[in-house]
C-alpha positions in Angstrom: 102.0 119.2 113.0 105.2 117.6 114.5 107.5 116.3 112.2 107.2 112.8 114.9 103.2 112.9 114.2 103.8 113.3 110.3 105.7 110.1 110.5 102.7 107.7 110.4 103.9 105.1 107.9 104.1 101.6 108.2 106.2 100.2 105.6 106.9 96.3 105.3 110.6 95.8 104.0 111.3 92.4 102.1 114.2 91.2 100.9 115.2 88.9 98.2 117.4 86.3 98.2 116.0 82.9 100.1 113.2 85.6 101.1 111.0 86.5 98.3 113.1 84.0 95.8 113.5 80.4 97.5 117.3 80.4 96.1 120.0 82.5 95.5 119.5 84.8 92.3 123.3 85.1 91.7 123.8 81.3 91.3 120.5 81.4 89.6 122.0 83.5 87.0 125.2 81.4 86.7 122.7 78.3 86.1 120.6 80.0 83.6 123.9 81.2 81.8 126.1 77.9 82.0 123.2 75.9 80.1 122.9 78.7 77.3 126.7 78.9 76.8 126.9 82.1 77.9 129.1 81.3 80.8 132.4 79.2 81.2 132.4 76.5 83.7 135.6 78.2 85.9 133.3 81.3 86.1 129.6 79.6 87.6 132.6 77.6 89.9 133.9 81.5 90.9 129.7 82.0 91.4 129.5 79.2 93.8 132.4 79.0 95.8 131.7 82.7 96.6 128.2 82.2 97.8 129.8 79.2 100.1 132.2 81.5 101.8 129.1 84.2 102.3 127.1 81.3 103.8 130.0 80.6 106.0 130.7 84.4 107.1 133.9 84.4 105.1 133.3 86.7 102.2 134.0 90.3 102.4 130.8 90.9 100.0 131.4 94.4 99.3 134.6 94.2 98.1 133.8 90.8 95.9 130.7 93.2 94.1 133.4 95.7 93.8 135.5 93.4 91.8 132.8 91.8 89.8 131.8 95.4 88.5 134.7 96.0 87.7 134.8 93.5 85.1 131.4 94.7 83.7 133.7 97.8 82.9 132.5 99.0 78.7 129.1 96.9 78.3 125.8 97.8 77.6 123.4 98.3 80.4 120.6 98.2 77.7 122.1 94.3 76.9 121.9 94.3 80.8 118.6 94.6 81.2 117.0 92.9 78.4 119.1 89.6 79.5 117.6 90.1 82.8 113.9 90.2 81.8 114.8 87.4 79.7 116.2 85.3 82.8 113.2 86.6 84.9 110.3 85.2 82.3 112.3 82.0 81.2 113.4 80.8 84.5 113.4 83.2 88.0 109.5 83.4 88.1 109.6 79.8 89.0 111.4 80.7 92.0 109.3 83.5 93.6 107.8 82.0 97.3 103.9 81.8 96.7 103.9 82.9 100.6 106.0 85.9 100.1 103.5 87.0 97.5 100.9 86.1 100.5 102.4 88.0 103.2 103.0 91.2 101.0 99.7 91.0 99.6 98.4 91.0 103.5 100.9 94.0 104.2 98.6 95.8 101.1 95.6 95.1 102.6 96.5 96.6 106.1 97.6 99.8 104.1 101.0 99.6 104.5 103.7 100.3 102.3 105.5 97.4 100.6 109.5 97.9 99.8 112.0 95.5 98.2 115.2 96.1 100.3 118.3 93.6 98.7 122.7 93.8 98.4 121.6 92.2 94.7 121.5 94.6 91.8 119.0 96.9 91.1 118.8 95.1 87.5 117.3 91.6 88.8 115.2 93.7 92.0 113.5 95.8 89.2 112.2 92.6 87.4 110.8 91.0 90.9 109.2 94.4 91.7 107.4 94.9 88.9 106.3 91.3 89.1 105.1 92.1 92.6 103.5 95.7 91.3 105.7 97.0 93.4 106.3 101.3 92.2 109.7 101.8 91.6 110.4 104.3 94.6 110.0 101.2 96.5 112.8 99.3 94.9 116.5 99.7 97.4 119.2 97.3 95.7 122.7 97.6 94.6 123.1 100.2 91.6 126.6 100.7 89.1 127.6 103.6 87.8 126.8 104.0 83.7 127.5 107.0 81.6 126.7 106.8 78.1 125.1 103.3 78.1 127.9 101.3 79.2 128.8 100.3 82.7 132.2 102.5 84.4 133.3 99.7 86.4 132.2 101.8 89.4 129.5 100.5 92.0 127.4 103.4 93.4 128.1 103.1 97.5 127.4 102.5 99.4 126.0 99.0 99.0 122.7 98.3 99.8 124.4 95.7 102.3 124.5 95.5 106.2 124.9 99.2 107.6 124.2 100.4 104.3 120.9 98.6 104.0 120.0 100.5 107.4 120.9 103.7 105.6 119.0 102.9 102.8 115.9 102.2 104.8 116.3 105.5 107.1 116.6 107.7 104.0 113.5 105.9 102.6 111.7 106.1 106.0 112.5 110.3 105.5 111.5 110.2 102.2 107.8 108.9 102.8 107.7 110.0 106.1 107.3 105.8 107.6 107.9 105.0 111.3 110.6 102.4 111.3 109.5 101.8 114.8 106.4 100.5 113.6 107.4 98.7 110.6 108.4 95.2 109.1 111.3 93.6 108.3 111.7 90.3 106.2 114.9 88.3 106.0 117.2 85.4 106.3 120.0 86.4 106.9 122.3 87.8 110.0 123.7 90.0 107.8 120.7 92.2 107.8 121.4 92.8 111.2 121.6 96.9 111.5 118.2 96.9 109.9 116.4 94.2 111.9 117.6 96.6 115.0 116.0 99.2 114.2 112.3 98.2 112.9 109.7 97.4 115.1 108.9 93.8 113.7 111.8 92.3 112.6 110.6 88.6 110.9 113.6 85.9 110.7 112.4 84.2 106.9 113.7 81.1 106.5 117.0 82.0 108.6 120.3 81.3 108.3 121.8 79.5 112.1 123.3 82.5 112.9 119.9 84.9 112.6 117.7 81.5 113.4 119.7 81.3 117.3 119.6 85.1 117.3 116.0 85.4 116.9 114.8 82.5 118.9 116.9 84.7 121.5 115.1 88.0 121.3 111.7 86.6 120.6 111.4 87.4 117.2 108.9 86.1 114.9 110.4 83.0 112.9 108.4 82.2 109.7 108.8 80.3 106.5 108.2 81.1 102.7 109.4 77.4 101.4 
């Protein structure tokens, strides 16, 4: 068989942010942390004037994940983790688009594969995918380096952000042996650009202006999870 015939997957890539989640999980989190004390008020500010410059196209989000991990330097990805499945039961369920559980249910039923593709970390992906009984081989999102329990400091690149997203979806594609050429893409955002290039459904969800002009454009399918 030819390795172009063994690449009969169809894979249906979703990602997070104002996708699957109506909101942003980052200022989410700054929310959920301000109200338990958890958080000072100059750092939830630092949270949303940074997601105002990456809705304007003036944040260099790679380098501004660099330099929040950086600060996670010494703690405990075990404390990590536990905080986030607290967060996720208390408070980011509410936020999960009852049509993005529709449409990758109706990916399911067609047999396809269902992936969770997202720049957010793999801590606060994990929760949503297991939500969505989604295996974790599915799961592409933004990892930091730990050794010995506590976070380096270090993100591993690259990101799972613009180019790198692409990459991440082409090594997956290998990996499972899935036709990008015949597969799905959900997003919002122009950002996601490289990927929505390459597959051969790319689905504007609840776009940004940028992505919402582009797609209108090209004749891309523009739908809406809230």
């Amino acid at each position: 068989m030819s390795h172009a015939l063994q690449r009969s997957e169809v894979a249906a890539f979703f990602d997070m942010d104002k996708t699957l989640l109506s909101s942003s999980s980052a200022i989410l989190l700054a929310r959920y942390m301000r109200k338990r004390g958890e958080l000072a008020w100059r750092d939830a500010m630092r949270v949303v004037s940074a997601m105002l410059r990456y809705e304007l196209g003036l944040l260099d989000m790679i380098e501004t994940t660099r330099m929040i991990v950086k600060e996670m330097a010494g703690h405990s990805e075990a404390e990590r983790i536990a905080h986030t499945r607290q967060w996720f039961r208390e408070n980011l369920i509410d936020y999960v688009t009852e049509e993005g559980r529709r449409w990758v249910a109706g990916h399911r039923r067609l047999g396809h594969r269902v992936a969770l593709i997202t720049a957010s970390p793999s801590y606060t992906a994990d929760q949503l995918a297991e939500h969505l009984d989604m295996a974790q081989e599915d799961v592409m999102a933004t990892r930091f380096e730990v050794r010995h329990g506590l976070f380096t400091g270090r993100m591993l690149e690259p990101m799972i952000y613009g180019q790198g997203k692409l990459d991440a979806a082409t090594a997956y594609a290998d990996q499972h042996g899935v036709d990008l050429r015949q597969s799905y893409f959900y997003t919002d955002s122009i950002a996601d650009l490289p990927l929505l290039e390459i597959v051969g459904y790319p689905v504007a969800v609840n776009p940004d202006r940028a992505l919402h002009r582009l797609a209108k454009n090209r004749g891309w399918s523009i739908v809406r999870f809230y």
